[in-house]
LUMSEDO-271487 format. One record per residue (C-alpha): residue in one letter; z, x, y; chain. Coordinates in steps of 0.2 Angstrom, whole numbers. Example, Ala and Ser with C-alpha at 12.3 -4.5 7.8 and 13.67 -1.06 7.14 Angstrom:
BEGIN
+-----+-------+-------+-------+-------+
| res |     Z |     X |     Y | chain |
+-----+-------+-------+-------+-------+
|   A |    39 |    62 |   -22 |     A |
|   S |    36 |    68 |    -5 |     A |
+-----+-------+-------+-------+-------+
//
This chain:
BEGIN
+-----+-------+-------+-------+-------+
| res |     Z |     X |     Y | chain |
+-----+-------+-------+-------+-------+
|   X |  -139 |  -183 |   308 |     A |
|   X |  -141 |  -195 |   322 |     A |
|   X |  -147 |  -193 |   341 |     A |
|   X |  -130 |  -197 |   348 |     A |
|   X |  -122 |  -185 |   333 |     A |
|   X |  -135 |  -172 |   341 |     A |
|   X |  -130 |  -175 |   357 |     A |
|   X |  -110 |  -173 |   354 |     A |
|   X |  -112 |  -156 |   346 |     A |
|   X |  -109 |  -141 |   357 |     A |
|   X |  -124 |  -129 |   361 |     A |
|   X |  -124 |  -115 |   347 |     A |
|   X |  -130 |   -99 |   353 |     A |
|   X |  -147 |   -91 |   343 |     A |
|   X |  -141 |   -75 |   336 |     A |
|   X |  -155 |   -75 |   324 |     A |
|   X |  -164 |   -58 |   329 |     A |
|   X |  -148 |   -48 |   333 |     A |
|   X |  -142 |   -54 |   314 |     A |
|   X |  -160 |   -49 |   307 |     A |
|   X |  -158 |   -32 |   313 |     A |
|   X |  -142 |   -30 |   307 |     A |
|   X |  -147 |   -34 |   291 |     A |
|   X |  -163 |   -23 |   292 |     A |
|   X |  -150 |    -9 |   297 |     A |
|   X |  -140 |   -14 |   281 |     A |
|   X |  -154 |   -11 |   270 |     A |
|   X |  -162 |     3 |   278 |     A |
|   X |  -143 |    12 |   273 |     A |
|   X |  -146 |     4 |   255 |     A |
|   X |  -161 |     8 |   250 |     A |
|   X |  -155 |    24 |   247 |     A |
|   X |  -159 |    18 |   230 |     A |
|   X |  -175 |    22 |   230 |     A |
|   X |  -172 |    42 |   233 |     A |
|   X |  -167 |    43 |   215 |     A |
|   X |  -183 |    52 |   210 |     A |
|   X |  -180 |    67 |   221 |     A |
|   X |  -163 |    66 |   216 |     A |
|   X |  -166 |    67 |   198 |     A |
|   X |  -179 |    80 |   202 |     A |
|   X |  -166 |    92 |   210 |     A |
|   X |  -153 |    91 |   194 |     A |
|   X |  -152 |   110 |   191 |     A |
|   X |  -159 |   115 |   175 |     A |
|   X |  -140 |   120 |   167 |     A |
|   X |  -135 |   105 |   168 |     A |
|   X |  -147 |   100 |   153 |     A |
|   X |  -152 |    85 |   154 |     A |
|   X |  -167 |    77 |   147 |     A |
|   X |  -180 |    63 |   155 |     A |
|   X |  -172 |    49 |   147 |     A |
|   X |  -155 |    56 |   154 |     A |
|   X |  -164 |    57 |   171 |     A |
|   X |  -168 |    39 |   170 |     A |
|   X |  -152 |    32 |   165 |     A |
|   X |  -141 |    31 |   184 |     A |
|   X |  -157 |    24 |   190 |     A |
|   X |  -159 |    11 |   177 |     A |
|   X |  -140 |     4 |   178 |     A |
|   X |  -140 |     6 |   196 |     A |
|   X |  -154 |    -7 |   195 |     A |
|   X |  -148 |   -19 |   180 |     A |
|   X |  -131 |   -17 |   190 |     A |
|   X |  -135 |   -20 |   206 |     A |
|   X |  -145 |   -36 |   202 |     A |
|   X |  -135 |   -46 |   191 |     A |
|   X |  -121 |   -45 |   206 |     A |
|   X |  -130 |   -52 |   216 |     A |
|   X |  -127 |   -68 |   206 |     A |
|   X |  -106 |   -67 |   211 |     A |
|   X |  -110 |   -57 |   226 |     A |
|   X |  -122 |   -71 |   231 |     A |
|   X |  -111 |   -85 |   229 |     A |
|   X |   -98 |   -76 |   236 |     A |
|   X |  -109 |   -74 |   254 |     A |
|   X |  -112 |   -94 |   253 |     A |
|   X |   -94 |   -97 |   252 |     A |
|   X |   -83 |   -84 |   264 |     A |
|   X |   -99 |   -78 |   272 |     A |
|   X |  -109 |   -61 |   273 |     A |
|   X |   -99 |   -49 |   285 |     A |
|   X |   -83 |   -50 |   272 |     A |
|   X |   -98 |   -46 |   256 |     A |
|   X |  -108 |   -31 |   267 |     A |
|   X |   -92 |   -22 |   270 |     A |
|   X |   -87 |   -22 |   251 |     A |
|   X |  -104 |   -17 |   247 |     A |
|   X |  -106 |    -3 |   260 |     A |
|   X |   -85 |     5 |   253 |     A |
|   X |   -91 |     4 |   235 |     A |
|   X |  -109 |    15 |   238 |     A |
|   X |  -101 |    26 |   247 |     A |
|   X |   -87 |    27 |   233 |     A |
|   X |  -100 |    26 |   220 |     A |
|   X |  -109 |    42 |   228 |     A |
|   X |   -93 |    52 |   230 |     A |
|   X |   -88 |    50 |   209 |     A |
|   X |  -107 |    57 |   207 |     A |
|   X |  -103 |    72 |   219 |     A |
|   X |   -91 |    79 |   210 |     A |
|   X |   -98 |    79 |   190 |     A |
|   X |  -112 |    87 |   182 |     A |
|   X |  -113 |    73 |   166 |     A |
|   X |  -126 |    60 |   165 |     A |
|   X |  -111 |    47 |   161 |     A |
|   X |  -101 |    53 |   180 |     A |
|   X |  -120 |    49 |   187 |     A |
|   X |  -121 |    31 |   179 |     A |
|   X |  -103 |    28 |   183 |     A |
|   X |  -105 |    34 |   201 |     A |
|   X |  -123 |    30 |   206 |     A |
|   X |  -126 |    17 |   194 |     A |
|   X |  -109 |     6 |   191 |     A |
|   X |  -102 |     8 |   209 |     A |
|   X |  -115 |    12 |   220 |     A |
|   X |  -128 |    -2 |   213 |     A |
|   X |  -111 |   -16 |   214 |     A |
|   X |  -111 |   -10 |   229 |     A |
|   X |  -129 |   -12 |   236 |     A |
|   X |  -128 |   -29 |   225 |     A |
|   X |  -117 |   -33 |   239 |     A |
|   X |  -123 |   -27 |   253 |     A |
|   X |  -142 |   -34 |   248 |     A |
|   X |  -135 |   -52 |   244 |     A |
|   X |  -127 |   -53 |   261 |     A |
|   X |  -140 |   -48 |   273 |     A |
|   X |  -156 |   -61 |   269 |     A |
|   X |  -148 |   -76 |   266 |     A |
|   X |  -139 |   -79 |   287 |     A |
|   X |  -155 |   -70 |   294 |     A |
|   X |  -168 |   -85 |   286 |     A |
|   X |  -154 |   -97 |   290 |     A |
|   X |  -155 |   -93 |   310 |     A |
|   X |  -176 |   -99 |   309 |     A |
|   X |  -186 |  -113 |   308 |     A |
|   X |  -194 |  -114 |   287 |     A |
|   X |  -210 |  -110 |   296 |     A |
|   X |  -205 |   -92 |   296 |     A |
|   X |  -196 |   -89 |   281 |     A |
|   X |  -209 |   -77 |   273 |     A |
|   X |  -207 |   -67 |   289 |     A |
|   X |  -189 |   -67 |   292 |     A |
|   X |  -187 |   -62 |   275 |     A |
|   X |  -200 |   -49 |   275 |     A |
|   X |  -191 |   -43 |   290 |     A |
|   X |  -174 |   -39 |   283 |     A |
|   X |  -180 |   -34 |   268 |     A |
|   X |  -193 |   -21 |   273 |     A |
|   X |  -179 |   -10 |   277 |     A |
|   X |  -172 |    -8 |   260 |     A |
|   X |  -193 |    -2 |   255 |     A |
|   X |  -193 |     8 |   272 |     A |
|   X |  -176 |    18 |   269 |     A |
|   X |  -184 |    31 |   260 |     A |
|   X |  -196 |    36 |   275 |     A |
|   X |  -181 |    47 |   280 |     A |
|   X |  -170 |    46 |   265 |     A |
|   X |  -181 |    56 |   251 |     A |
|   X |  -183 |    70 |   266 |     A |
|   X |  -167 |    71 |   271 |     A |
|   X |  -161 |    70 |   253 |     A |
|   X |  -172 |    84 |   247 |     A |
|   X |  -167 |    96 |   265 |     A |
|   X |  -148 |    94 |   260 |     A |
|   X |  -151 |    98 |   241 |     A |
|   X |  -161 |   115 |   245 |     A |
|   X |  -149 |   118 |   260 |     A |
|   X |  -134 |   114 |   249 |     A |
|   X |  -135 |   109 |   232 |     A |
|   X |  -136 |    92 |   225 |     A |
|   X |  -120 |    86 |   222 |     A |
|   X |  -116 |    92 |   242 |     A |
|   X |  -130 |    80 |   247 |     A |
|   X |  -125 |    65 |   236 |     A |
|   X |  -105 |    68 |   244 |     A |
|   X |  -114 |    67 |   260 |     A |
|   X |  -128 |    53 |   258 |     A |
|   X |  -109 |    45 |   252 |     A |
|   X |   -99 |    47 |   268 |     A |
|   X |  -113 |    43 |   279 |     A |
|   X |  -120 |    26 |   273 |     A |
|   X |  -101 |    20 |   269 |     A |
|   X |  -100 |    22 |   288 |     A |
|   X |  -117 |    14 |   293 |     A |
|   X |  -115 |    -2 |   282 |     A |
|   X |   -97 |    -5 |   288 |     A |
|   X |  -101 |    -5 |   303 |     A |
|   X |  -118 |   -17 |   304 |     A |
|   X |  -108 |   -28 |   291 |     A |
|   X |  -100 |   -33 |   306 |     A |
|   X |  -115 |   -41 |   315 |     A |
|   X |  -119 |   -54 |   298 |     A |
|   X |  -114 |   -70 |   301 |     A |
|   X |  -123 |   -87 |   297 |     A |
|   X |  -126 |  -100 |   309 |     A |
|   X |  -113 |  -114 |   310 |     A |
|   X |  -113 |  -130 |   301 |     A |
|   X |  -126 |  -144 |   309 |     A |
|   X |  -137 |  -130 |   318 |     A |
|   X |  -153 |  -132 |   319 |     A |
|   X |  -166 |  -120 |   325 |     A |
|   X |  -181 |  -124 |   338 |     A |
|   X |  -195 |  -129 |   328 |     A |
|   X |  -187 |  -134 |   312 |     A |
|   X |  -190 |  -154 |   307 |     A |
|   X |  -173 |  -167 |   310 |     A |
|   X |  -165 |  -167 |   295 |     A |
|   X |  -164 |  -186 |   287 |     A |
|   X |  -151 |  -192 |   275 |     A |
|   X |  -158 |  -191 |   256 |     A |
|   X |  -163 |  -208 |   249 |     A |
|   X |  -164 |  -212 |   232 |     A |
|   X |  -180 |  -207 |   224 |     A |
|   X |  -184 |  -193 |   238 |     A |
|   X |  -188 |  -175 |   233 |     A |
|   X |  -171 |  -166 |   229 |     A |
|   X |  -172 |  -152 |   241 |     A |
|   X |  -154 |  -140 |   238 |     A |
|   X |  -153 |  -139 |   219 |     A |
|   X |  -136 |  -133 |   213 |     A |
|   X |  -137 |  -116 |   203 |     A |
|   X |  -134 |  -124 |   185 |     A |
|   X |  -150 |  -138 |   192 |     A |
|   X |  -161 |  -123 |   196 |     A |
|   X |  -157 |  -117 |   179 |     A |
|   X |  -160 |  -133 |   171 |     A |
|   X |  -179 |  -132 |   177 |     A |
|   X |  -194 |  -123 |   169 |     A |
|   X |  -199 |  -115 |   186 |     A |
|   X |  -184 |  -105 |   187 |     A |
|   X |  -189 |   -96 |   171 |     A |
|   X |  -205 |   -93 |   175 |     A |
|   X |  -203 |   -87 |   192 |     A |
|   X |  -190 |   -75 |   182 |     A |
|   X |  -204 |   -67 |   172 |     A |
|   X |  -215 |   -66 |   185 |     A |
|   X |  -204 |   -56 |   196 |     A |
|   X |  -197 |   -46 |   183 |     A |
|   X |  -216 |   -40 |   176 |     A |
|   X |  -220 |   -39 |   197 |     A |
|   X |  -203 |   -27 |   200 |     A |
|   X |  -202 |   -17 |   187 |     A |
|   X |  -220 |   -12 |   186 |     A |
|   X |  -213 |    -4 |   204 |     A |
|   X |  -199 |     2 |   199 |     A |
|   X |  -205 |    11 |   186 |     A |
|   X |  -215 |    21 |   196 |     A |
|   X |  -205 |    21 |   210 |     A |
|   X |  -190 |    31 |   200 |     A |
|   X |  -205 |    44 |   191 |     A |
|   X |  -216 |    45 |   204 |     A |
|   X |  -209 |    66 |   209 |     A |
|   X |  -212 |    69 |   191 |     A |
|   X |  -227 |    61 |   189 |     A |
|   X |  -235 |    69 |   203 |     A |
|   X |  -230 |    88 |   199 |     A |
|   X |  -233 |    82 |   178 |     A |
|   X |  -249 |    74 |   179 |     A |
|   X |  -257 |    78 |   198 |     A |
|   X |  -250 |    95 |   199 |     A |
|   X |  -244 |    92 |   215 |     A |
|   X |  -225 |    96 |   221 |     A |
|   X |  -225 |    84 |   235 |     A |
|   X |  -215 |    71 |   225 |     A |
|   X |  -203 |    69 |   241 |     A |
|   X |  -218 |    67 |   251 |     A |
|   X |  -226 |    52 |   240 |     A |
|   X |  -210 |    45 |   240 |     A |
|   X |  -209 |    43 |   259 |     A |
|   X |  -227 |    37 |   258 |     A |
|   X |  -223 |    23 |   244 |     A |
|   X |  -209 |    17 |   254 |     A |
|   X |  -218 |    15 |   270 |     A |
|   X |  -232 |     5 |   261 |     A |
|   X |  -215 |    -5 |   254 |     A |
|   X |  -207 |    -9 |   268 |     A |
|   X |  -225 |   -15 |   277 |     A |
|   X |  -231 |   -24 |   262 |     A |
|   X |  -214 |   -35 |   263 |     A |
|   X |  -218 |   -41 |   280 |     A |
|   X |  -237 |   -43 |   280 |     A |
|   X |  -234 |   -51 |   262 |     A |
|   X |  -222 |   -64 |   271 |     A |
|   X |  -231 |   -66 |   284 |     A |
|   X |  -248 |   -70 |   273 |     A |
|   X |  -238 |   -82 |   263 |     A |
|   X |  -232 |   -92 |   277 |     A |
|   X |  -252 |   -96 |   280 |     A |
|   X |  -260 |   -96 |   263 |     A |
|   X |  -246 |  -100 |   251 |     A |
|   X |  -234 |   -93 |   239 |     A |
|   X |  -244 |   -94 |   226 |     A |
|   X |  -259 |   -86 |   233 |     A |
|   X |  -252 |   -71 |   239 |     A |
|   X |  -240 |   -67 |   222 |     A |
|   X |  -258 |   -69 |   211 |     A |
|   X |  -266 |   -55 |   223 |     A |
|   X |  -253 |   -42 |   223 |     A |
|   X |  -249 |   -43 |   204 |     A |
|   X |  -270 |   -40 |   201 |     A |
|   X |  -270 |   -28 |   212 |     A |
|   X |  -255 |   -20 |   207 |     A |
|   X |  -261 |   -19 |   189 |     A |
|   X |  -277 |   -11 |   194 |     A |
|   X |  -267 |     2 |   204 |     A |
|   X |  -254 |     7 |   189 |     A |
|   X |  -272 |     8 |   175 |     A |
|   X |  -279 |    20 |   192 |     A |
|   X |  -262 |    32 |   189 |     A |
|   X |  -267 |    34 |   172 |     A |
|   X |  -282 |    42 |   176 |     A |
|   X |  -273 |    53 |   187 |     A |
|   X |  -274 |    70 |   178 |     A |
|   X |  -274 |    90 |   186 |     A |
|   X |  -291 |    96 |   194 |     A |
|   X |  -297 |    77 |   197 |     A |
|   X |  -303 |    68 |   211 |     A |
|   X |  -288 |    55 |   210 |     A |
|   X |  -275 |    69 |   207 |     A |
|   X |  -281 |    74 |   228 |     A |
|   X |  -266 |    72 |   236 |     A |
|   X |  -273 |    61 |   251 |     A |
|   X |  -279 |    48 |   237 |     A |
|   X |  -263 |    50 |   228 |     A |
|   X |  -254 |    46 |   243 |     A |
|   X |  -265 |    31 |   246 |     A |
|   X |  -262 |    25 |   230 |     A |
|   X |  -243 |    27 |   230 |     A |
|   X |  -244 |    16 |   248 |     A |
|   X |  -252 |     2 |   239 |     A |
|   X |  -244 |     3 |   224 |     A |
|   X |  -227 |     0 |   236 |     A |
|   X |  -234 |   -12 |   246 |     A |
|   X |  -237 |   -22 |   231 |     A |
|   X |  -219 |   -22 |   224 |     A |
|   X |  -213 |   -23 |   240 |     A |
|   X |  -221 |   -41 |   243 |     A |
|   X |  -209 |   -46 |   226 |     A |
|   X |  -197 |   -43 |   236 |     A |
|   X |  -200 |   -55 |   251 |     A |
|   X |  -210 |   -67 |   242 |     A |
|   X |  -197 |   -71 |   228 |     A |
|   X |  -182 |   -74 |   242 |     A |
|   X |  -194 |   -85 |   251 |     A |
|   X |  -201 |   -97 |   238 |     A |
|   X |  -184 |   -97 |   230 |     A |
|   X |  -180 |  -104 |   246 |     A |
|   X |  -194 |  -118 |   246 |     A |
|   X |  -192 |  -123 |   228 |     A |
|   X |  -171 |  -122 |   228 |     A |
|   X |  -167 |  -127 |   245 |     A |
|   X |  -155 |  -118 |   258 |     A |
|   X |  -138 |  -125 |   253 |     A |
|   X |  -135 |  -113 |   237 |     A |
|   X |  -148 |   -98 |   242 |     A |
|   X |  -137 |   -85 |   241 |     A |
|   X |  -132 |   -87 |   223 |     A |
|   X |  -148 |   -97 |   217 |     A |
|   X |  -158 |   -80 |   223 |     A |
|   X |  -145 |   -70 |   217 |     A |
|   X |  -150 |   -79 |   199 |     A |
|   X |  -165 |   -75 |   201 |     A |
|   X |  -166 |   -58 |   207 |     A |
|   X |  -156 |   -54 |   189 |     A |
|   X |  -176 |   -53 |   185 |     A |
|   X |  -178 |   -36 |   195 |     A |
|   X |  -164 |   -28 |   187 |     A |
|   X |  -171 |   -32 |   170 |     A |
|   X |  -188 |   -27 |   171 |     A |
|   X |  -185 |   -11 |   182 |     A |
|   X |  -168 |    -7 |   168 |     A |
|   X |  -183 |    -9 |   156 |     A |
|   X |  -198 |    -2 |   160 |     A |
|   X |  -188 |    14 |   168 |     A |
|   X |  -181 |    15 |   152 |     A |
|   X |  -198 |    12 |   142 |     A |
|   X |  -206 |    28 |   156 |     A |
|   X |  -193 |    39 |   151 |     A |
|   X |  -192 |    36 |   133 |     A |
|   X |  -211 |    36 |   131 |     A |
|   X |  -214 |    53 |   139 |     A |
|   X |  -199 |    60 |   128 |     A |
|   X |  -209 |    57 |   113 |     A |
|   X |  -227 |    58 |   120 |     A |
|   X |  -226 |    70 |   135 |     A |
|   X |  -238 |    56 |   144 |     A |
|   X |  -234 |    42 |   155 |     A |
|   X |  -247 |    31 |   151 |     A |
|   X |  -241 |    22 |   136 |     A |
|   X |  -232 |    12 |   149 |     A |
|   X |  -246 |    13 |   162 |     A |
|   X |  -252 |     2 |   151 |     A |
|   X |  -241 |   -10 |   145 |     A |
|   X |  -234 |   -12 |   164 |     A |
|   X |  -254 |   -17 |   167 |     A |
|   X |  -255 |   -30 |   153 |     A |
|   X |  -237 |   -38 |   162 |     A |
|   X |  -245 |   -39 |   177 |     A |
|   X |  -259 |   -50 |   173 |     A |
|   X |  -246 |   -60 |   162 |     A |
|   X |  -239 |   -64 |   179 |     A |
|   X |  -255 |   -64 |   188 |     A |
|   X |  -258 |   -80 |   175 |     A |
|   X |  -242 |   -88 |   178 |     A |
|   X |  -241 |   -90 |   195 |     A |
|   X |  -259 |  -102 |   192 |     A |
|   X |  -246 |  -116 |   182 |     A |
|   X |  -230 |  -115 |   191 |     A |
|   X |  -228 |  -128 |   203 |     A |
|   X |  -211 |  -133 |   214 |     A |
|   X |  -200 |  -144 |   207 |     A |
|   X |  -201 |  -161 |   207 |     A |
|   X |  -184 |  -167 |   202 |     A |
|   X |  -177 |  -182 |   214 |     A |
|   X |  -162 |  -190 |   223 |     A |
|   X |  -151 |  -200 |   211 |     A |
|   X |  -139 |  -210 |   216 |     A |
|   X |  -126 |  -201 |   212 |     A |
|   X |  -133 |  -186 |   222 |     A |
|   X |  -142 |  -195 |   237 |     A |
+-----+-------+-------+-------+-------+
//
């Protein structure tokens, strides 16, 4: 675009902050996903069900909720976020309202895992993308850390108030509430998303300059993302670094009271997520000044040190302590919590702005498998052995995998054709 283009356009109001703390609004309703441990924990012992039956809503709620992001995404870059929150925020709250009124595994997969994880699928896909559009690429890592933090934080007040309304109630009273209230919260911020018009340009951000032939491509179309080897690697890596966290994440209640002895699980939970929800912003924020790279091979080493310390963890010993338990649960979140700001950002620098919404939605499918998978392998395992740490120690060895990885994967080179340019 021209100076005297510039010059002609209108002055476009910032609303880059109030957008951001919409979206963080959005996600602190929707990270009622992560109270699934004290909800699974507060199923009434007539209702039968087993571990692996425990595990399943979760599970599908996270497979669910990631692979539509991929339609909810592209849906965001093409009639905008507001239209994509609202439907996400009506279908948890349906999704929670089915699981209120069943006592079955299947109404809990249907209810909290189909409907309530389509709906966060939306409501997730719409609040990053206009937040890290409103800010120069200098701050990408902490815009995105911003507005996702609220997703890791929800559970600061969600896993308390879920577990008062269940011993004030019951359980299916609580999830019929938790419905009502979050369809409300997320209608209502939805209304604040909106992306910055065509041609804006925030303060600090280089001039754009028209794309010559043989430039650096810079806004791949989803099937050219697909079509590189990055893509795929970044895949595995943020499935090994996701579902390591969500495996613990959705067990941690019962791993505390099976293996610490400690019937704080609620507690832990709060703790985890407040270590989430940080680690999302100070892992953006780090990433912005020593790299992608960098920051992803930290907090997958250290995160496989963290899950090999849980399976030492045993009743009577000094790491079953609750303060150390809780300090490990802090870190264990902050470290899976940094996937979750760091993938949206370097999808952002290897992928471009233009198709975000649906290229990051291709991308997220990779948390939905690995924490599908490795909360399936938790719950299965402990079925058969009564111990968690068979998959302590696989999740380890898939950490350092990715650890590994992220030492060869480099951006993208592909360039302007001129067909393209």
């Amino acid at each position: 675009m021209s100076d005297e283009q510039t010059a002609t356009l209108p002055e476009i109001k910032n609303h880059g902050w109030r957008v951001t703390f919409a979206a963080v609004g959005v996600n602190l309703a929707l990270g009622i996903l992560y109270t699934w441990s004290v909800i699974s924990k507060g199923v009434p012992p007539e209702w039968q069900w087993s571990e692996t039956d425990k595990s399943l809503p979760y599970m599908f709620a996270c497979l669910i909720f990631s692979l539509v992001m991929v339609p909810a995404g592209r849906m965001q870059d093409r009639i905008g976020p507001r239209v994509v929150a609202t439907i996400g925020g009506v279908l948890v709250g349906a999704g929670f309202l089915l699981a209120s009124v069943t006592t079955s595994p299947l109404g809990y997969i249907l209810g909290f895992g189909v409907l309530a994880g389509t709906g966060i699928g939306f409501g997730y896909a719409a609040a990053t993308p206009p937040a890290v559009k409103w800010f120069p690429p200098a701050k990408t890592g902490l815009i995105a850390g911003i507005v996702v933090s609220g997703f890791g934080l929800a559970s600061v007040y969600a896993a308390p108030l879920t577990k008062t309304l269940i011993d004030t109630w019951n359980i299916q009273t609580a999830v019929m509430v938790l419905g009502i209230t979050f369809l409300a919260i997320v209608t209502v911020l939805a209304q604040f998303l909106k992306a910055p018009p065509a041609g804006y340009l925030p303060a600090g951000a280089p001039a754009p300059k028209a794309a010559a032939i043989g430039d650096r491509k810079t806004d791949f179309a989803p099937r050219e993302m697909l079509g590189t080897a990055q893509f795929y690697l970044l895949w595995f890596m943020y499935a090994c670094g996701a579902g390591a966290g969500l495996m613990v994440i959705g067990k941690l209640a019962i791993i505390a009271k099976v293996q610490a002895g400690i019937d704080l699980g609620f507690l832990l939970v709060a703790v985890l997520a407040i270590g989430n929800g940080a680690g999302r912003i100070v892992a953006g924020t780090l990433s912005d000044k020593i790299g992608r790279k960098a920051t992803l091979f930290m907090c997958f080493v250290v995160q496989a040190v963290l899950v090999l310390v849980l399976s030492q963890t045993v009743e009577g010993g000094t790491l079953a302590q609750a303060p150390i338990l809780a300090l490990v649960s802090a870190l264990i979140g902050a470290n899976y919590g940094a996937n979750l700001s760091l993938f949206p950002s370097v999808t952002k620098d290897y992928y471009g702005l233009k198709n975000f919404g649906v290229n990051y939605g291709l991308v997220f499918t990779a948390w939905g498998v690995g924490g599908f998978m490795l909360a399936f392998l938790a719950g299965k395992l402990y079925d058969v052995y009564q111990t968690f740490n068979f998959a302590y120690y696989g999740a380890s060895v898939l950490l350092i995998l990715a650890a590994i990885v992220t030492v060869f994967v480099k951006a993208p080179h592909r360039t302007q054709t001129a067909t393209q340019a």
